[in-house]
C-alpha positions in Angstrom: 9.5 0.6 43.0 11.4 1.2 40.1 10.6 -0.7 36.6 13.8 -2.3 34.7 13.9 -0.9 31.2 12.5 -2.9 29.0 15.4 -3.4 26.6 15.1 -5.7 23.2 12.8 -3.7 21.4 14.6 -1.8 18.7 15.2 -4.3 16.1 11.9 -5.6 15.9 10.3 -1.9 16.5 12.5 -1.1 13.2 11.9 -4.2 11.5 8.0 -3.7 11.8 8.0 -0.5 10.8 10.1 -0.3 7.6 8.2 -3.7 6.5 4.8 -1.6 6.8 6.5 1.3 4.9 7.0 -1.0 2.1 4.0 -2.3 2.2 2.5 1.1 1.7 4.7 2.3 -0.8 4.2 -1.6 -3.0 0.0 0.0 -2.7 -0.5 -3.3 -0.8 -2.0 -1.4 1.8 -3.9 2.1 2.3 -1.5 5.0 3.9 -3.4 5.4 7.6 -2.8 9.3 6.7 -4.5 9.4 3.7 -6.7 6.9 3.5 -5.3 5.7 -0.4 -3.6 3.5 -1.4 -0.2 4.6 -3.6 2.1 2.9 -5.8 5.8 3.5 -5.6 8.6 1.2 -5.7 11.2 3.5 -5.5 10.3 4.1 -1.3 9.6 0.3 -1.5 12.9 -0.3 -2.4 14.5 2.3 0.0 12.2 0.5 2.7 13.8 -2.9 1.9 17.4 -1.8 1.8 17.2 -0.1 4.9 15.8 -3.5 6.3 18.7 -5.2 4.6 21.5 -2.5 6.3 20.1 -3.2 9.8 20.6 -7.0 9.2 23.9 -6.4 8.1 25.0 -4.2 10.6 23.4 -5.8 13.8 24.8 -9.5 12.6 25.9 -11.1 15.9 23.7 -8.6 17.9 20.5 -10.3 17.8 18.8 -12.7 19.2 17.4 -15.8 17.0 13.5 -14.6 17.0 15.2 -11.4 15.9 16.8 -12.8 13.7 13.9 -15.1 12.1 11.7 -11.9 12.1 14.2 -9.9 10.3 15.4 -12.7 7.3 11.3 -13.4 6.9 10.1 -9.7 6.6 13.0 -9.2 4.1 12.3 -12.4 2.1 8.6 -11.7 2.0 9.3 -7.9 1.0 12.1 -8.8 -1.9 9.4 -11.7 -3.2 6.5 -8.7 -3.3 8.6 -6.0 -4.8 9.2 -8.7 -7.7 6.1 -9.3 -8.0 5.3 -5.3 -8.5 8.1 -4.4 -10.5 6.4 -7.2 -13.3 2.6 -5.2 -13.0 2.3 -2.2 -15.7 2.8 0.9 -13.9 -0.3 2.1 -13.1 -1.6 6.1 -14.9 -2.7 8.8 -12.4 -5.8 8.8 -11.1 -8.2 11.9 -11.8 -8.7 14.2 -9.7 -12.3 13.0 -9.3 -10.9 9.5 -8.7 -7.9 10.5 -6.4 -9.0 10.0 -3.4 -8.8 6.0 -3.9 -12.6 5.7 -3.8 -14.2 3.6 -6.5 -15.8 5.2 -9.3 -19.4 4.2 -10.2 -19.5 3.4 -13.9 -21.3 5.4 -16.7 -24.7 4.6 -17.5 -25.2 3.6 -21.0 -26.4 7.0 -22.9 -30.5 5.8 -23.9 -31.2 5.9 -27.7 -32.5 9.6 -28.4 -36.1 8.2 -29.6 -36.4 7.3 -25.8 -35.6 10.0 -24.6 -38.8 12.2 -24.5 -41.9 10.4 -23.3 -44.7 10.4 -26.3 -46.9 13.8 -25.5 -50.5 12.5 -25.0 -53.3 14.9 -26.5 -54.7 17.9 -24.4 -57.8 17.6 -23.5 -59.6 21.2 -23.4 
């Protein structure tokens, strides 16, 4: 009772998993380490031309699924990065703020005449 190996799996195990690096690094989804979700396009990029050298060098080696699963993740990818590299880079978060949760905002500061309740007289 032996099983066959199940063979076929490395190109779209690879595929998937640089396209969800990228989509980590782009901060189009939360890291499942940290919870946050981080901007940078640098490891995007690396992401995508890694994705781009396994197309290259497995040309002739795949099969068409493969290869329609490949050619879309990096088309999708490329059209995202883009789309990044035109948004203002975004400044560092505090360290209050760094975890990725959202901040509540400030209350408005009350005028200092209503500040103190009006004292009512003693009464002895």
């Amino acid at each position: 009772m032996s099983e066959e190996p199940r063979t076929g799996r490395l190109i779209p195990y690879l595929t998937e998993m640089f396209r969800f690096q990228a989509w980590i690094a782009m901060g189009k989804v939360a890291s499942p380490v940290s919870g946050t979700v981080e901007r940078d396009l640098a490891t995007a990029r690396t992401m995508i031309d890694l994705l781009a050298e396994l197309e290259t060098r497995t040309e002739g080696h795949r099969s068409p699924d493969e290869s329609r699963a490949l050619r879309g993740a990096l088309t999708d990818l490329r059209l995202n990065y883009l789309e990044e590299q035109k948004k203002p880079a975004e400044p560092e978060p505090e360290a209050a703020g760094a975890k990725g949760e959202a901040q509540p905002e400030p209350e408005p500061e009350a005028p200092p005449e209503a500040e103190a309740p009006p004292k009512e007289a003693e009464s002895e």
